[in-house]
C-alpha positions as CSV (number, residue, x, y, z in Angstrom):
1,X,-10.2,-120.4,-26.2
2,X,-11.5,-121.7,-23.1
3,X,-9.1,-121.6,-19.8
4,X,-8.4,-125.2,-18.4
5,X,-7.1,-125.3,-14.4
6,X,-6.9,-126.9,-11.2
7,X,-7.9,-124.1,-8.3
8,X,-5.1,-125.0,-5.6
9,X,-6.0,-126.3,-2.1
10,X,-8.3,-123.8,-0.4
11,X,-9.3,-122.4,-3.6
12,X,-12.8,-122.6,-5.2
13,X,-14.1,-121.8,-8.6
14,X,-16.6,-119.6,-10.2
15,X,-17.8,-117.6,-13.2
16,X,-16.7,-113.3,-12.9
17,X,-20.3,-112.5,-13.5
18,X,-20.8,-114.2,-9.6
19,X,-18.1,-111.6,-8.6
20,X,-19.8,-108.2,-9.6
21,X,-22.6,-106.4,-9.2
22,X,-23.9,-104.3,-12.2
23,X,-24.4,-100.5,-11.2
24,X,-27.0,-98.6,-13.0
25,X,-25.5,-95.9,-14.7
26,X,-28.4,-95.2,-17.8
27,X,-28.9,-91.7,-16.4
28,X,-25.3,-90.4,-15.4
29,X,-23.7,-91.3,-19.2
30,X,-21.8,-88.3,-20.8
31,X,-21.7,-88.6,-24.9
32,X,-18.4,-87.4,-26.1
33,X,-19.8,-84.4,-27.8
34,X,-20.1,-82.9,-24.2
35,X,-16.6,-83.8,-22.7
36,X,-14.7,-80.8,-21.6
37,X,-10.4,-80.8,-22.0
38,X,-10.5,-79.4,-18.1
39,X,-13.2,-79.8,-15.3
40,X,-14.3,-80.5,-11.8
41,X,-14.9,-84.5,-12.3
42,X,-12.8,-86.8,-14.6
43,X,-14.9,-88.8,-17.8
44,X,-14.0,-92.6,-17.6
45,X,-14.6,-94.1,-20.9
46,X,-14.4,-97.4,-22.5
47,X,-11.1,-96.0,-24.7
48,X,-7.8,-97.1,-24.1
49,X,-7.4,-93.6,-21.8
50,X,-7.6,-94.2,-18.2
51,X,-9.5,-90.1,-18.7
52,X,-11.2,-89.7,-21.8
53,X,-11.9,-85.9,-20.8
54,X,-13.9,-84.1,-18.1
55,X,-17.3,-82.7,-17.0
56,X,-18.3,-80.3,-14.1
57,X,-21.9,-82.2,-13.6
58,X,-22.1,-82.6,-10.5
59,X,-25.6,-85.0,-10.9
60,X,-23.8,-87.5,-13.5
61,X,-20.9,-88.6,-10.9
62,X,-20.8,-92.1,-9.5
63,X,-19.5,-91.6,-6.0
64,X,-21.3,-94.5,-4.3
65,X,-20.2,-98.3,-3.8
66,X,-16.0,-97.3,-4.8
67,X,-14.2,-99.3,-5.9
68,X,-15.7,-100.3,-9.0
69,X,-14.5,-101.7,-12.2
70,X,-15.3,-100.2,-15.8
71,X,-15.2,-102.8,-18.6
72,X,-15.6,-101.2,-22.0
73,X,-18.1,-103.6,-23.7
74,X,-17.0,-103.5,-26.9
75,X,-12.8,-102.2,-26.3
76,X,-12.7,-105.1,-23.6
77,X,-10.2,-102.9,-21.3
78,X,-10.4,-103.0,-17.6
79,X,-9.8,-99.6,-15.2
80,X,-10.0,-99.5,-11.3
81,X,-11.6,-96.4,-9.9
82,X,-12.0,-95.2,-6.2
83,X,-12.3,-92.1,-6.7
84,X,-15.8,-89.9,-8.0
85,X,-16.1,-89.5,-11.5
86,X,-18.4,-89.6,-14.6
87,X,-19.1,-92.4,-17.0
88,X,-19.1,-92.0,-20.9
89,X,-22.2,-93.0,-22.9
90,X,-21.3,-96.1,-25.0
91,X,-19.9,-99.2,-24.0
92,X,-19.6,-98.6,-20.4
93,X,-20.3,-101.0,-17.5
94,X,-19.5,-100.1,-13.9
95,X,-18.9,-103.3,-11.7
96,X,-18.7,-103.8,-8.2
97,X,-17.2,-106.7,-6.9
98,X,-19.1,-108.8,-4.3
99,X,-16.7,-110.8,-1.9
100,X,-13.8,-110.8,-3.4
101,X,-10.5,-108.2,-2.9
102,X,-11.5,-105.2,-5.5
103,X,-7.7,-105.0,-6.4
104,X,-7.7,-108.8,-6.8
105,X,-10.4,-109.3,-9.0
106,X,-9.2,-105.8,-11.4
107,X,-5.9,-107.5,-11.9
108,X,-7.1,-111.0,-12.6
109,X,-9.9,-109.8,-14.7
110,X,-6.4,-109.2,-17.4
111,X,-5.9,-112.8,-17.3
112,X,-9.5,-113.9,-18.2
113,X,-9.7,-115.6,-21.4
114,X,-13.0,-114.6,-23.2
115,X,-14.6,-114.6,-26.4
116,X,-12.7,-111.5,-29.2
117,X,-15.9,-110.2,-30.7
118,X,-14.0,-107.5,-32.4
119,X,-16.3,-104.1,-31.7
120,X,-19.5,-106.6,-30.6
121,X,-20.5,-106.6,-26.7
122,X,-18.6,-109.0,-24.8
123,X,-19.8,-108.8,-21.6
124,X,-21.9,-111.0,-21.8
125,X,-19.4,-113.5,-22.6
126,X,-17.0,-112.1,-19.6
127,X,-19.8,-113.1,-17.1
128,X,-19.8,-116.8,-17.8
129,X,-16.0,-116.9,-18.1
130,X,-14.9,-119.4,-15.2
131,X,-11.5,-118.6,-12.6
132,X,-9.9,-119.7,-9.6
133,X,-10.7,-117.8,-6.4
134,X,-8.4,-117.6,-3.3
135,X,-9.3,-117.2,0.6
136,X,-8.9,-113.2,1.1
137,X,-6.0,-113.6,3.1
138,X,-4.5,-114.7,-0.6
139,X,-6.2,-112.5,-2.2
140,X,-4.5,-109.4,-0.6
141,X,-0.7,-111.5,-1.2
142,X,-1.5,-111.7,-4.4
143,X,-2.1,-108.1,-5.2
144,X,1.0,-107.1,-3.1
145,X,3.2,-109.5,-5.2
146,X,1.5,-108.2,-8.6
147,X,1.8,-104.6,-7.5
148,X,5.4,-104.8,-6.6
149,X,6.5,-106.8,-9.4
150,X,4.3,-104.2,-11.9
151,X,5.7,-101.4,-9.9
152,X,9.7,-102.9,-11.1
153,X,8.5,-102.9,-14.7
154,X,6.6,-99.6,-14.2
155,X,10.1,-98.1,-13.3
156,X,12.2,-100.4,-16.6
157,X,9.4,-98.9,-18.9
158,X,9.7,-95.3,-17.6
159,X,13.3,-95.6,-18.4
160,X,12.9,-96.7,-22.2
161,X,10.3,-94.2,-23.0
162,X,12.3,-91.3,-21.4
163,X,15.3,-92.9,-23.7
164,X,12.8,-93.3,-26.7
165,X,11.8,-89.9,-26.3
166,X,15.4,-88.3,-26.5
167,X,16.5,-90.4,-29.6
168,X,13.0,-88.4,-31.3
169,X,14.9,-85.6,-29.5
170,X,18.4,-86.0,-30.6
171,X,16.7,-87.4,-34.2
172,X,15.2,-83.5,-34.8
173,X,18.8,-81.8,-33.5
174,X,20.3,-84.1,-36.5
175,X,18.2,-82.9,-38.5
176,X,18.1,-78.9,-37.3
177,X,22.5,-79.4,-37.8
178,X,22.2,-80.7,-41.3
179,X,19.9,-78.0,-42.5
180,X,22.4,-75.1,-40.6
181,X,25.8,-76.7,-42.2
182,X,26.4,-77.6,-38.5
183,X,27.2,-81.2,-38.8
184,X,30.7,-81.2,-39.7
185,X,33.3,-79.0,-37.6
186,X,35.5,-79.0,-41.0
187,X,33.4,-78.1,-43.2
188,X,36.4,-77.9,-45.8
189,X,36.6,-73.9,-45.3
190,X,39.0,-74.2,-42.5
191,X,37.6,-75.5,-39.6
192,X,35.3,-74.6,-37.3
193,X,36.3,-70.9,-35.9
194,X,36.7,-70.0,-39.6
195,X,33.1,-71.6,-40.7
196,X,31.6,-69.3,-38.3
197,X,33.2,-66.3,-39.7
198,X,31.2,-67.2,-43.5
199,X,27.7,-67.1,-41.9
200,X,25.8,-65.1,-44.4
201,X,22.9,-63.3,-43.8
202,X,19.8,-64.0,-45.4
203,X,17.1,-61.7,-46.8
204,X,14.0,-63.8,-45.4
205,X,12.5,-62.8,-42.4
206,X,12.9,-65.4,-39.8
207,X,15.1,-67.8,-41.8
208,X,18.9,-68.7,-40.0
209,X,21.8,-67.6,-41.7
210,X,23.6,-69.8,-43.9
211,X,27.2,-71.2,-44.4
212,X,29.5,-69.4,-46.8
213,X,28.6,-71.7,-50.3
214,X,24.8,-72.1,-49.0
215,X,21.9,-70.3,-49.9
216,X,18.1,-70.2,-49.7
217,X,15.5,-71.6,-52.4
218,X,12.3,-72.6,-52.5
219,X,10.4,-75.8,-53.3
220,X,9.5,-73.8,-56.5
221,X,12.9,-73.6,-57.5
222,X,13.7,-77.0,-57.5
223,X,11.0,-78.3,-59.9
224,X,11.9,-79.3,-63.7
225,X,7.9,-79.1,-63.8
226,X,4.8,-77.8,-62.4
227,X,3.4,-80.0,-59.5
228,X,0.5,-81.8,-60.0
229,X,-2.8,-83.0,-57.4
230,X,-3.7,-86.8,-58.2
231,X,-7.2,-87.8,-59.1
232,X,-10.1,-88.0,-57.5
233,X,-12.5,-90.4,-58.8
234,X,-14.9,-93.4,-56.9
235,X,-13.2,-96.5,-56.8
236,X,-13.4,-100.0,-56.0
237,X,-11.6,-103.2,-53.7
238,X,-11.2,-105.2,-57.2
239,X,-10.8,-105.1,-60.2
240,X,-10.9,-104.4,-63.1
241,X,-9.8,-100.5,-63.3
242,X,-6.6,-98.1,-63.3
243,X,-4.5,-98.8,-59.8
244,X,-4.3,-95.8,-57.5
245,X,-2.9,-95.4,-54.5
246,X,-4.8,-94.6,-50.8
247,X,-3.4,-92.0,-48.6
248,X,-2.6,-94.1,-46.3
249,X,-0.2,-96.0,-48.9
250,X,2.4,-93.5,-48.3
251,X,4.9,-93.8,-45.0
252,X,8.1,-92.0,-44.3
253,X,10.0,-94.8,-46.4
254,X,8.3,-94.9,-50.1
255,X,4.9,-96.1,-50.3
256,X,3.1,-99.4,-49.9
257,X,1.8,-100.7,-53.6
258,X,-0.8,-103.3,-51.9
259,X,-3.0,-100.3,-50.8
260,X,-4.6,-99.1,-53.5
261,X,-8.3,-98.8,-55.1
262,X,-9.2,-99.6,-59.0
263,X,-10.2,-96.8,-60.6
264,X,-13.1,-97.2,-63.8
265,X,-10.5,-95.2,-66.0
266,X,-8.0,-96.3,-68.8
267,X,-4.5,-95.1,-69.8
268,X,-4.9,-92.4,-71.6
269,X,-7.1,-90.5,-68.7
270,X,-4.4,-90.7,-66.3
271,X,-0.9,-90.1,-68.8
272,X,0.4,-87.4,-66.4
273,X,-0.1,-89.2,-63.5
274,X,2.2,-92.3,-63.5
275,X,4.1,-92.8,-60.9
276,X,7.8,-92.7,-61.6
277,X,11.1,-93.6,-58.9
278,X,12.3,-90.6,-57.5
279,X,9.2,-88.7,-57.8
280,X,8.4,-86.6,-54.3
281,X,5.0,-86.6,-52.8
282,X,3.3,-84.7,-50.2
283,X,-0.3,-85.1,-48.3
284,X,-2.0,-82.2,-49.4
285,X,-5.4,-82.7,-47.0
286,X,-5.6,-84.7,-44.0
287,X,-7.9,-84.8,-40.7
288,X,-4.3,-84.5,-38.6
289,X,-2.2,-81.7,-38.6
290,X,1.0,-83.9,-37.9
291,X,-0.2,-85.5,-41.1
292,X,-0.7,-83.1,-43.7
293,X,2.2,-82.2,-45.4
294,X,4.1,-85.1,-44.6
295,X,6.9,-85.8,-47.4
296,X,7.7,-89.1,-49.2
297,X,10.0,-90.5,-51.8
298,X,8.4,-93.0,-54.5
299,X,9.8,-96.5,-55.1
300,X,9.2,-98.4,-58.2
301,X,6.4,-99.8,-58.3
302,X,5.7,-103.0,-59.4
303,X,2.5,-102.4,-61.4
304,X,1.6,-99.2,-63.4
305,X,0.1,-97.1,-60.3
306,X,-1.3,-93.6,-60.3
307,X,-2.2,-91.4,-57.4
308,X,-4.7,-89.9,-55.3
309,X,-6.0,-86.1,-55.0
310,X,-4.7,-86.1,-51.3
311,X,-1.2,-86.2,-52.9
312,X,0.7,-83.7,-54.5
313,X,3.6,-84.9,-56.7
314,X,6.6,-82.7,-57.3
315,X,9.3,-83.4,-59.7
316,X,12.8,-82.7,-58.2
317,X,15.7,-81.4,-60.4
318,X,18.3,-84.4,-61.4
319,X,20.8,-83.0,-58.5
320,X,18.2,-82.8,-56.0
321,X,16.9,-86.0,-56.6
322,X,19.9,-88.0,-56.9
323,X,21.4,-86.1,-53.5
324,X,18.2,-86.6,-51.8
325,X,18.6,-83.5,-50.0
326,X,15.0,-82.7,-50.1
327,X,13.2,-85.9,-48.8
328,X,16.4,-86.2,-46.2
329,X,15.3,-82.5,-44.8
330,X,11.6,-82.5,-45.1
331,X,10.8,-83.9,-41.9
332,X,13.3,-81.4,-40.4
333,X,12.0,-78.4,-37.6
334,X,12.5,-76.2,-40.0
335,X,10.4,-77.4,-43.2
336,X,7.8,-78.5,-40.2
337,X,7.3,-75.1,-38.9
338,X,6.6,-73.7,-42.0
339,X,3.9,-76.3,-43.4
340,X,1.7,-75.6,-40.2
341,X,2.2,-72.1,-40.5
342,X,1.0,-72.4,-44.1
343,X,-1.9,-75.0,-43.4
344,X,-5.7,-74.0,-44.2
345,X,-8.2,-75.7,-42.3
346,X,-11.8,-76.1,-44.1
347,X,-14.7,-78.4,-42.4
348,X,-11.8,-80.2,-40.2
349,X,-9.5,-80.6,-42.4
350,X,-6.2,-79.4,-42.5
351,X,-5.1,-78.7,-45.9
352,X,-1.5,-77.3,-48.2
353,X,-2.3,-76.0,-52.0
354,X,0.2,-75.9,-54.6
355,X,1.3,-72.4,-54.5
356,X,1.7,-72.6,-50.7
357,X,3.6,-75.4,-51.0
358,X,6.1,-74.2,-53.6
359,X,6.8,-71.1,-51.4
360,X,8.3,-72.8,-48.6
361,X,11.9,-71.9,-48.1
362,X,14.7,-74.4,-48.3
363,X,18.5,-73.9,-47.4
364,X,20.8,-75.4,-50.2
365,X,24.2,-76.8,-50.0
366,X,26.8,-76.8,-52.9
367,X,26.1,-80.3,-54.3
368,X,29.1,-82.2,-53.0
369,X,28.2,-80.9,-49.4
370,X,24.5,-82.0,-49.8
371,X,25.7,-85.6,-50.4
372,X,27.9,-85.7,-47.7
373,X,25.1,-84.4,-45.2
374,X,22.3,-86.7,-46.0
375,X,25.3,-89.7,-46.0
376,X,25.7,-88.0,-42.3
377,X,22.1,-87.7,-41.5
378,X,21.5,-91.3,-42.4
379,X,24.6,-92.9,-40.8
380,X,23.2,-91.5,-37.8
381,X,19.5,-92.2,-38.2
382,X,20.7,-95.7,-38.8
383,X,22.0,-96.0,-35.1
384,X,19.3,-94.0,-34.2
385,X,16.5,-96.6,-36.1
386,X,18.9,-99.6,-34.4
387,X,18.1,-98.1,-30.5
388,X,14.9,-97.5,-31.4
389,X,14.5,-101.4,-32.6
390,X,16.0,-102.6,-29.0
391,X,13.7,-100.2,-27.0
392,X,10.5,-101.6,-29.0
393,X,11.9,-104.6,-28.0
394,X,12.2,-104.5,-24.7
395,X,8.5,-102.9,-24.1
396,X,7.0,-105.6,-25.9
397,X,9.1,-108.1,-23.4
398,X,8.1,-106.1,-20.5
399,X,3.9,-105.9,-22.0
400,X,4.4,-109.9,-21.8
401,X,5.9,-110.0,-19.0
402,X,3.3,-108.2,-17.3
403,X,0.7,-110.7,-18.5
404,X,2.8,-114.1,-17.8
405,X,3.1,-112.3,-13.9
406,X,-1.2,-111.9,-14.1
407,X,-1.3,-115.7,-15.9
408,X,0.9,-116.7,-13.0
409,X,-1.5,-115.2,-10.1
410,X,-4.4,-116.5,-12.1
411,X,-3.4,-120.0,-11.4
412,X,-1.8,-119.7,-8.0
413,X,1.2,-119.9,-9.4
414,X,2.8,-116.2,-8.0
């Protein structure tokens, strides 16, 4: 889309590549194999990451002509640096801006419309890109008035996340009470004082005690079969072929039956691997740690679907499935510590096995109290999910708000 506007009075117009001066940088680029997590001289990069690691090369700093700009090529983000530091090896062009207010032109350069080439260069396409320029005395108004208005946001934003981060907080403390019996000061044994009194010792080694009623299982224990890996077998976008699910199908919530390959098999190749309601699946291999492991509860599907070989499927007892006490505390501390402590890693992948899995401890309620903690549990997760919503909310009102105040200065308008 190309920008339409009138500069104001005073104002002139020109293209961004007028504004800048190219610095060469072929013989200072760092590739990411060589960034260090610590070091003398910050890597800027054309990621998202304002420091994409670090290096202690002394020879591959850019020190002279600050301030510069860094546009990624390809990510199309903007960073402002005045300080030393080292430029990654792809993507990355350092700017200097000629005549214009550094500050200015960083901030405006967010409001530049420009050709979306997805992961193509675009700077070429920056260069021509036409915008308003003020006197300097503007110029420097202009970046007072952004700064202080970003700087109000800045502190609105700070809030949420803080807020964000102690509903994940107070989401894992829900979670840590329902596994201990701790949710409920009546527990129906006489209150509080006298629940504390039934704590029974347990005979695994670094496992909490549990309520009087309560005791401690394993995933093993809870199966009216033996689990089972899904298939692995090359696939295809299209038809024809058996549907199987993708990894990344599964979510905390069920799965989603649109992502799925078509494998060249027929029914009876694949008769224990239906997926049926109720049935629970872990990630048994992933390239994240916070992702292997991670627990879900099937749907019904629409279609006849199998699964993966990145999936293990375990087949709950009727109680446990109907209670949902399982899939309620997977995500919990408690299950969590365990899987990593479990975890194999093999050529970067982090992976669970079967017998692994089926060995992980798990406290158990007396039936009636499991249903009446994961009603608890989801009573409050559904507040919980309800804040969360309004906070999501609000930073996506405060990320447009940030661009209608850059708009608004890109047109004089501020």
């Amino acid at each position: 889309m190309t920008q339409s506007f009138t500069p104001p009075p005073g104002w002139t117009e020109t293209s961004f590549g007028r504004l800048v001066e190219s610095i060469s940088i072929n013989k200072k680029k760092v590739p990411k194999t060589s960034y260090l997590d610590s070091g003398r001289f910050p890597i800027v990069d054309q990621g998202r990451m304002s420091v994409a690691g670090y290096s202690n090369d002394e020879t591959k700093i850019v020190s002279e002509d600050l301030p510069v700009l860094v546009f990624g090529d390809h990510t199309r983000h903007f960073k402002y640096l005045d300080r030393p530091f080292v430029p990654g090896a792809d993507g990355v062009k350092v700017l200097k801006p000629i005549g214009v207010h550094p500050k200015w032109l960083f901030h405006i350069a967010h409001a530049i419309e420009f050709a979306d080439k997805g992961y193509a260069r675009h700077f070429q396409h920056l260069k021509s890109a036409r915008l308003p320029v003020p006197p300097s005395h503007e110029q420097s108004r202009i970046v007072a008035e952004i700064e202080k208005q970003f700087t109000r946001l800045d502190v609105g934003v700070v809030s949420l996340t803080r807020v964000q981060a102690n509903l994940k907080r107070y989401r894992s403390a829900v979670l840590a009470a329902g596994c201990a019996g701790q949710l409920f000061h009546d527990r129906g044994h006489g209150g509080a004082a006298e629940r504390m009194t039934h704590f029974q010792p347990n005979s695994h080694q670094n496992l909490h005690r549990v309520p009087a009623g309560w005791s401690w299982t394993t995933v093993g224990k809870l199966l009216i079969q033996k689990p089972c890996n899904g298939i692995s077998v090359k696939g295809s976008d299209n038809l024809p072929g058996i549907r199987s699910l993708r990894l990344s199908a599964m979510s905390d919530g069920g799965f989603d039956y649109s992502d799925v390959r078509y494998l060249p098999l027929s029914p009876p190749d694949v008769d224990d691997l239906w997926i049926e309601p109720g049935d629970f699946f872990v990630s048994r291999g992933n390239g994240s740690l916070k992702l292997v492991g991670r627990g879900t509860t099937a749907q019904a599907s629409p279609e006849p679907t199998i699964f993966p070989d990145t999936m293990i499927r375990l087949r709950l007892r009727d109680e446990i499935r109907q209670t949902q006490w399982l899939s309620t505390i997977w995500p919990s501390h408690l299950v969590r510590k365990q899987i990593e402590t479990l975890v194999k890693t093999t050529a970067g992948i982090y992976k669970i096995s079967q017998p692994e899995l089926l060995s992980i401890h798990i406290p158990l309620p007396p039936l009636d109290e499991q249903t009446r903690i994961v009603a608890d549990i989801k009573r409050r997760f559904s507040v919980i999910d309800t804040l969360e919503n309004v906070i999501i909310a609000n930073l996506q009102r405060a990320r447009t708000l940030r661009q209608s105040i850059l708009h608004r200065a890109f047109l004089g308008n501020l």
